[in-house]
C-alpha positions in Angstrom: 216.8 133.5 44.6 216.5 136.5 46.9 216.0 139.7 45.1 217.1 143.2 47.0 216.8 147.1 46.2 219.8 149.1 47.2 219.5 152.2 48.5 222.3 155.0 48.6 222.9 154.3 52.2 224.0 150.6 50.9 226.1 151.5 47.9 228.0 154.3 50.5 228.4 151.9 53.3 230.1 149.0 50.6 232.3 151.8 49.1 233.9 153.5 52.0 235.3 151.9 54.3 235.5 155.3 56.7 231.9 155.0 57.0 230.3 154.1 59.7 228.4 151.4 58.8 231.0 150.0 56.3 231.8 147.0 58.7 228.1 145.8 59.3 227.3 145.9 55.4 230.2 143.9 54.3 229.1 141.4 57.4 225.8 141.3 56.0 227.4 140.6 52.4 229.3 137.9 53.5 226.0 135.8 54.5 224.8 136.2 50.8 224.1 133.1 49.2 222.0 133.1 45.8 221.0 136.8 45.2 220.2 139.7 42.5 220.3 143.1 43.8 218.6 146.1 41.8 219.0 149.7 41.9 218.6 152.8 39.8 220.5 155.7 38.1 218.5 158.2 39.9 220.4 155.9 43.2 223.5 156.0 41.4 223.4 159.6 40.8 223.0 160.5 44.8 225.9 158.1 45.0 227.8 160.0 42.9 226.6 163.3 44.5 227.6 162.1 47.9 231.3 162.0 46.8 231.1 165.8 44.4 233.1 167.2 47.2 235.6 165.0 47.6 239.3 164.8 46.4 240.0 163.7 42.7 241.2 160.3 43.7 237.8 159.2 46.1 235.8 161.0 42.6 237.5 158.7 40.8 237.3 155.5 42.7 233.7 156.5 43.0 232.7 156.3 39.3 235.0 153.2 38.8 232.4 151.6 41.6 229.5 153.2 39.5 231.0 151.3 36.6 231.3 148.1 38.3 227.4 148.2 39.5 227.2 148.6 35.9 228.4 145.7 34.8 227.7 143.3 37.7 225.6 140.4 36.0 223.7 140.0 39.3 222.6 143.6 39.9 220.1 145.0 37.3 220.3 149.2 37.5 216.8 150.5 36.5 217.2 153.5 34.1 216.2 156.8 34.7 212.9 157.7 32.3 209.9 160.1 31.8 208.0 157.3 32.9 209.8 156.4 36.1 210.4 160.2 36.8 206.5 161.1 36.7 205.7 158.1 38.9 208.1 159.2 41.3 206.8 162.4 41.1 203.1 161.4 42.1 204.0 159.7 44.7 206.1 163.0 46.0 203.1 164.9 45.1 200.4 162.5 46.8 202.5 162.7 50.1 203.1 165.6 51.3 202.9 164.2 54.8 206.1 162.6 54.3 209.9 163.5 53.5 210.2 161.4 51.0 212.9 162.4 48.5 212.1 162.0 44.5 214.6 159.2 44.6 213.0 157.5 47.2 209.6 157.9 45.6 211.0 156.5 42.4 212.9 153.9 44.0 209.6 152.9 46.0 207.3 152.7 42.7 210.2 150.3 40.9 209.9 148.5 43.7 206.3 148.1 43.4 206.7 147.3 39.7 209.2 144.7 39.6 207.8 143.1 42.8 210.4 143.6 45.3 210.2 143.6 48.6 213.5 143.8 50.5 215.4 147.0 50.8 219.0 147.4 51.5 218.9 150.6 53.5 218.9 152.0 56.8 215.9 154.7 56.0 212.8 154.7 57.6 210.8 156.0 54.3 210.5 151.8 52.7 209.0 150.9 55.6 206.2 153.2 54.7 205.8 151.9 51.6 205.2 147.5 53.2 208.8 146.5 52.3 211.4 144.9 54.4 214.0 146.7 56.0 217.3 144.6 56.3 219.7 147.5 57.9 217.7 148.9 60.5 218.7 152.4 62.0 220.4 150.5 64.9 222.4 148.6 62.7 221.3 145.5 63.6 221.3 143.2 60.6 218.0 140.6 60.3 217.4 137.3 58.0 221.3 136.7 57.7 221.1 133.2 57.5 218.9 133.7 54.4 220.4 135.7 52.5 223.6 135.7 49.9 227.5 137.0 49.7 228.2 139.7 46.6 231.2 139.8 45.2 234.2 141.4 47.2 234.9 144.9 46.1 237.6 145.7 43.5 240.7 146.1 45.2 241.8 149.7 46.8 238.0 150.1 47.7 
């Protein structure tokens, strides 16, 4: 079984059809075979903060995704901890060099820990840190025939 991270940039780009790689992600879904995708609520929360400015009803259909992540049997959300927020935090602290953000520094040190290796992004930062890099900035989608189809979105999304 293939095991993912996913980034903001993912979790946006399922949810919203307006955006602008919306089209490209759900084509990349639909090659999914057997798969587990993991994330984390520091992830979660930028998805959330993404959509703070928009109406009530995109707000609301935005935490009802969040809720669905939730429950999904075949994606495991990492929770937020002292721990995991001070790991991040060295890593921020030890590279200075880069523009990492804190929840790219925490989601690169779960990577680390639970082994992964494939990202679900299109940001340049994980391929700093020796993982794969499945939506590349052009948007050209690689290992398709590997990989697995997640579940279609809840309707209206």
């Amino acid at each position: 079984m293939r095991r993912f991270f996913a980034d903001t940039f993912y979790w946006i780009a399922l949810f919203s059809p307006r955006d602008q790689w919306h089209a490209r992600v759900l084509a990349f879904d639909a090659t999914l075979d057997a798969y587990h995708l993991y994330t984390t609520d520091e992830v979660l929360t930028e998805f959330l903060a993404f959509y703070s400015t928009a109406n009530p009803t995109v707000r609301t259909r935005a935490v009802t995704f969040v809720r669905a992540v939730l429950d999904d049997a075949d994606i495991t959300v990492i929770p937020q901890t002292r721990t995991g927020f001070l790991q991040g935090l060295d890593l921020y602290a030890a590279r200075p060099d880069k523009q990492y953000s804190l929840t790219d520094c925490i989601s690169m040190q779960v990577m680390r820990r639970e082994g992964l290796t494939e990202v679900l992004t299109n940001d340049r930062h994980f391929t700093a840190g020796r993982v794969s890099y499945l939506v590349s900035v052009t948007g050209s989608l690689t290992t398709l025939s590997l990989m697995a189809p997640l579940r279609p979105l809840p309707k209206g999304q």
